[in-house]
C-alpha positions as CSV (number, residue, x, y, z in Angstrom):
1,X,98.1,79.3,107.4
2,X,97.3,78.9,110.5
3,X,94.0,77.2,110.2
4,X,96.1,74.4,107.5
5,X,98.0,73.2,110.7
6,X,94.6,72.7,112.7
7,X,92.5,70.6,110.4
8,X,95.1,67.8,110.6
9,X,93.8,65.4,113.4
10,X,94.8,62.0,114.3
11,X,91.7,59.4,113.7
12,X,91.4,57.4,117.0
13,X,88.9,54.6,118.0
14,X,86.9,55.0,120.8
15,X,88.4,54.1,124.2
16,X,85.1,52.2,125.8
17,X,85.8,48.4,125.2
18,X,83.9,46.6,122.6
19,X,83.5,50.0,120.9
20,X,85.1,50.6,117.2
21,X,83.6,53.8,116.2
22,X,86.2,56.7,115.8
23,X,86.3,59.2,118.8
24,X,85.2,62.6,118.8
25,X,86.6,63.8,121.9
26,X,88.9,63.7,124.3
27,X,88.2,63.3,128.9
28,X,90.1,62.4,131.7
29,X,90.0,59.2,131.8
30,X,89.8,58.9,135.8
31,X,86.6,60.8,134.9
32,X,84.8,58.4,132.7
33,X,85.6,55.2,135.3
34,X,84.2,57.5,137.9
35,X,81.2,57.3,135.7
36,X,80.7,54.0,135.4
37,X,82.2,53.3,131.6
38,X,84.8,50.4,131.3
39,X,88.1,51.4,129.1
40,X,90.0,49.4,127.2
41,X,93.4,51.6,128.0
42,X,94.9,53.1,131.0
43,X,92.5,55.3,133.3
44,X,95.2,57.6,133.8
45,X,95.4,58.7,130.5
46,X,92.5,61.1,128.8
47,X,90.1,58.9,127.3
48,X,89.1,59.1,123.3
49,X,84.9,58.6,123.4
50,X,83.0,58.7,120.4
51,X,79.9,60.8,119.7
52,X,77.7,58.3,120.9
53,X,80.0,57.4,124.7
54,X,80.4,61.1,125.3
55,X,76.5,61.7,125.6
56,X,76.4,58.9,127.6
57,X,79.0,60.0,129.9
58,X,77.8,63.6,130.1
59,X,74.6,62.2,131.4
60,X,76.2,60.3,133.4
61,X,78.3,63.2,135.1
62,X,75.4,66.0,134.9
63,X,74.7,66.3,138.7
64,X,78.4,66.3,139.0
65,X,78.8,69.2,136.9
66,X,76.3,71.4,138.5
67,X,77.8,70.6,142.1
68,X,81.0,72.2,140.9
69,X,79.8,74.9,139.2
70,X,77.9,75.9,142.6
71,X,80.8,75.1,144.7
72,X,82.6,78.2,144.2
């Protein structure tokens, strides 16, 4: 039962502008201007990326990642 309620998902387009694929995931959105993609919503909000925008972005934020994980 519970697994029926799960596999619903709202179909979004991707947030980057000039980008119609359907997004995969969901990241801050403060996050991904940090990184250098332009949105076509609110930064405030979390951002939808597709598959293709969220590699880019992790890329992107790699060094940042390790930083924090060695911070504490």
């Amino acid at each position: 039962m519970r697994d029926q309620r799960r596999s619903v998902q709202k179909v979004r387009p991707c947030d980057i502008s000039g980008c119609e694929k359907t997004a995969e995931r969901a990241v801050s959105g403060k996050k991904v201007e940090k990184a250098g993609l332009s949105l076509s919503s609110d930064p405030a909000k979390s951002a939808h990326l597709c598959r293709d925008h969220y590699r880019e972005f992790k890329k992107k934020t790699k060094k940042d990642r390790v930083l924090e994980r060695l911070d504490w």
